[in-house]
Structures are given as structure tokens and as C-alpha cells.
C-alpha positions in Angstrom: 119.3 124.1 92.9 116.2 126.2 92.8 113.1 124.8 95.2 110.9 122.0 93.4 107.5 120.1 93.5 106.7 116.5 93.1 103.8 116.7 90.7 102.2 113.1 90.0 99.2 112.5 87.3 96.9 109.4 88.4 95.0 108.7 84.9 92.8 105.9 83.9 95.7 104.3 81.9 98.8 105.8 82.8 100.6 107.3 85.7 103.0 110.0 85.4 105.2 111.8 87.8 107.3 114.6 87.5 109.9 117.2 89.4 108.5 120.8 88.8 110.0 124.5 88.5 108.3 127.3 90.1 108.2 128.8 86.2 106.2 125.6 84.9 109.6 123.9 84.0 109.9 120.4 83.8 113.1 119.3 85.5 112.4 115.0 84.7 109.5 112.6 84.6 108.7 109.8 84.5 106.0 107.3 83.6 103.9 104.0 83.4 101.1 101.9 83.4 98.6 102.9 86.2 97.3 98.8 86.0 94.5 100.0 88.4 93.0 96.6 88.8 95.5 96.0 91.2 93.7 97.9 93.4 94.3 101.6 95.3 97.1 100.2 97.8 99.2 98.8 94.6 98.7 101.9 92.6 99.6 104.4 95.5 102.7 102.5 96.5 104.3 103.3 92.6 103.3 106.6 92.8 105.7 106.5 95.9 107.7 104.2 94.0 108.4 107.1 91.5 108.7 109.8 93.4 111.7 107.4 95.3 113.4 107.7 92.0 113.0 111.2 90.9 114.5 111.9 94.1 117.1 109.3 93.9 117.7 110.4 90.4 118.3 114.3 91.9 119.5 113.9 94.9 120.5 117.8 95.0 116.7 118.6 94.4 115.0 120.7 97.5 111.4 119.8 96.9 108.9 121.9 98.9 105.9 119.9 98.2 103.8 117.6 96.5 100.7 118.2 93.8 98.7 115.3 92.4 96.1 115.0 90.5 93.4 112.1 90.0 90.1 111.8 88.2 86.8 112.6 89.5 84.5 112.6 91.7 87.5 113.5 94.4 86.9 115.9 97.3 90.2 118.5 97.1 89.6 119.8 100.7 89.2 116.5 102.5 92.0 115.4 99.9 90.2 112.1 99.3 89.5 110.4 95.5 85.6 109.8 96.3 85.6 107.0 93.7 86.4 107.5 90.0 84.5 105.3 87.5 88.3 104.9 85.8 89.6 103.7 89.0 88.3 100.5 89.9 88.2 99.7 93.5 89.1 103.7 94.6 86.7 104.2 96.9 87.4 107.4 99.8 91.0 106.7 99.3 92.7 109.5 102.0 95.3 110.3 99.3 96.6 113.5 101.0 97.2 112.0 104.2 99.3 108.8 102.7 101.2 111.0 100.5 101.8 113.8 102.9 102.8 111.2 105.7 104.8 109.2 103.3 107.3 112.3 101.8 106.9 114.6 105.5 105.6 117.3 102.7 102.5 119.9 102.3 100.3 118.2 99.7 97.7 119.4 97.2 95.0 116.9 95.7 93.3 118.3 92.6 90.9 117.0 89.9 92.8 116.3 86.9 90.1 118.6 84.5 91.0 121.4 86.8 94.7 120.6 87.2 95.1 121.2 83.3 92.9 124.4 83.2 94.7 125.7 85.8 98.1 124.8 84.1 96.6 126.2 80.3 95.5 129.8 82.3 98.9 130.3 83.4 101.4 129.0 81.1 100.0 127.6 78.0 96.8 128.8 75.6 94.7 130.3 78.2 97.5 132.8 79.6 95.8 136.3 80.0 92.2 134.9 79.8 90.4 136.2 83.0 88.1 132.8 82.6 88.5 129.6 80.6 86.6 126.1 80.0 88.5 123.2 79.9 87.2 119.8 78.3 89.6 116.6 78.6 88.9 113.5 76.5 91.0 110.2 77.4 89.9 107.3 79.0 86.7 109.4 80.5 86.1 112.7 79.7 86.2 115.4 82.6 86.0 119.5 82.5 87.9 122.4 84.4 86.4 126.1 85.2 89.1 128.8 85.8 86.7 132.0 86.5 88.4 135.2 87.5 91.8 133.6 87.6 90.4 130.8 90.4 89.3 126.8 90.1 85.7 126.7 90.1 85.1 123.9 92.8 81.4 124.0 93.4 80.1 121.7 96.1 82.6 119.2 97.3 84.7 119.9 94.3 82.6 118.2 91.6 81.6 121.5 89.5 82.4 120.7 85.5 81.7 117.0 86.0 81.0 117.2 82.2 81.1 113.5 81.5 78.2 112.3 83.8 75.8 114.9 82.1 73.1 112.8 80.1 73.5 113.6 76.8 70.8 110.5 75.2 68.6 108.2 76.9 69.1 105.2 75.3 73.4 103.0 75.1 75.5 101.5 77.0 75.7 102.3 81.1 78.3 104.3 82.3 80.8 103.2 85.1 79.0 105.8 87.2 75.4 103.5 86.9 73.6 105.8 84.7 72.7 105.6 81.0 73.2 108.3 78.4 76.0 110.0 80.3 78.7 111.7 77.6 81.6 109.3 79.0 79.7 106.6 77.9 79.2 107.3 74.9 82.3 109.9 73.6 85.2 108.8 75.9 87.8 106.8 74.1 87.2 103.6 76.4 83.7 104.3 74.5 85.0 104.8 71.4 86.9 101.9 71.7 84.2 99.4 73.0 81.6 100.3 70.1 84.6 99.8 67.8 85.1 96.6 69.2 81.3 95.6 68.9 81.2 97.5 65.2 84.3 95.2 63.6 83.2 91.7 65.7 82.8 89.0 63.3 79.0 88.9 62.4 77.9 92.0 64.0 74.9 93.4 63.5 75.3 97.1 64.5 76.9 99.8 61.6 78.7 102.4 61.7 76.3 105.7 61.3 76.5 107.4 57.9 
């Protein structure tokens, strides 16, 4: 069998993992709940939960390394997740280091913005674009830069942060502490909560015409 990579996606809601061609291919995946209110320690022990069974599951695979990819604020070159407002309790969580001395494998930590536009420049709609923007919208909302065929980082990796830009000055507070920031007020756990407040049995709020 041709050389692999674990690739694992550590989202808000769900958790994914996968066994990866050097084309792109996707060999198997799997998936689940990310439950992160059971804390960092919980959450990292099924990400190595599932990679134990994709590699259970392919016993023939020869993996070469491992690529993961979490929300922001994370710091790629330290390979720690600083503390992402969709990750309760992630606070300078080393995630290179646990993974890499977990599996005895290189590892790469990315943000998740960046891991898409990096994966949309070379295989999907962005493929011969010198440059691309990249805007996610899930349970936050997070941007990737790919200029001149590269991740744009900027200072400890927290360049096209587009979700903590303040876009009003007045609504709810974001997980981040501010008010106004685009997350809280276009993300679909914001979506959801004004829904919530707009359908409530007596509310008073409406929804704009």
C-alpha cells in the first residue's frame, strides 16, 4: 500500500478523522461528536481513540505522519491550541507534542480556516489561483489566506481571524469577551441562539424585515 497520513479535524461540534493519499484521496474516515465539555484530556484521548481504529481497521496502512487541524487562536509553530472560544476549557493545550509522542510520528498542527484553503488551492475550486481567501461559517466563523501558493500566518499564526473583527457595537458578547465581533453575531451557534430567543414563548424581539 502507498504511504498515508492520519489527518484528524477538531471542530466545535464534531470530530473527524481520516487516513489520507498523497493525491488528496480519502482512503476511510471516521467521525463523532467532539462533546468538548468534557474537557481537552477527554477530547484528545478520542482523537487517539480513532486514529487506534483507522489503524486497526488497515492494518497494511504505512502512515508517515499525522496533520490536524483545530480552531483558532492556535499557535502552528509552538503546535499549541492557544484557547478557541469553541473549545471550552482548551487553554495552551501542547497538541503536537501529545500526538507526536502518542503515534512516534512527525506532526503538523494547523488552523482549521487555513487547513481548508490550503486543501481548496490544491485540489478543489481554488486549483491554479496563485492567491485565495477562504471564509468558513459553522459553529464560529474563521478565514484562511493562501498568497503566492503559501498559508498566510501572520504573527503567531492568527492572520484572517475574521470572526473576532467587530462588525457592530451593540449584541450579544462573543466567547472571545468582546461585543460586536462577526462570530457573535453570524456564526450558526449565533444564528441559532437569536432563533431561540426570536421563537420563545412571549418574546419580545422580531425578526428584521
Amino acid at each position: 500500500m502507498s504511504t498515508l497520513a492520519l489527518a484528524f479535524d477538531l471542530g466545535g461540534t464534531e470530530l473527524r478523522g481520516a487516513l489520507i493519499g498523497r493525491g488528496g484521496e480519502v482512503v476511510a474516515r471516521v467521525s463523532e461528536p467532539t462533546m468538548t465539555e468534557a474537557g481537552s484530556e477527554a477530547v484528545i484521548g478520542r482523537i487517539i481513540a480513532l486514529a487506534d481504529k483507522l489503524l486497526d481497521d488497515h492494518p497494511q496502512a504505512k502512515v508517515i505522519g499525522i496533520g490536524a487541524c483545530a480552531p483558532g487562536p492556535l499557535d502552528p509553530k509552538a503546535g499549541i491550541v492557544i484557547g478557541p472560544p469553541t473549545l471550552s476549557g482548551w487553554h495552551n493545550v501542547p497538541m503536537i507534542d501529545i500526538l507526536s509522542r502518542q503515534f512516534g510520528l512527525p506532526v503538523r498542527l494547523e488552523n482549521d480556516a487555513n487547513a481548508a484553503a490550503l486543501g481548496e488551492w490544491r485540489f478543489g475550486a481554488g486549483r491554479g489561483a496563485g492567491s485565495l481567501v477562504f471564509v468558513t461559517v459553522s459553529t464560529g466563523i474563521g478565514g484562511g489566506v493562501i498568497a503566492d501558493g503559501h498559508i498566510y500566518h501572520g504573527r503567531r499564526g492568527l492572520a484572517a481571524e475574521i470572526g473576532h473583527m467587530t462588525i457592530t457595537g451593540e449584541g450579544d458578547r462573543c466567547f472571545c469577551g468582546n461585543v460586536g465581533c462577526f462570530e457573535a453575531v453570524a456564526s450558526g451557534t449565533a444564528l441559532g441562539r437569536r432563533a431561540t430567543r426570536l421563537t420563545a414563548p412571549g418574546a419580545r424581539e422580531r425578526c428584521p424585515k
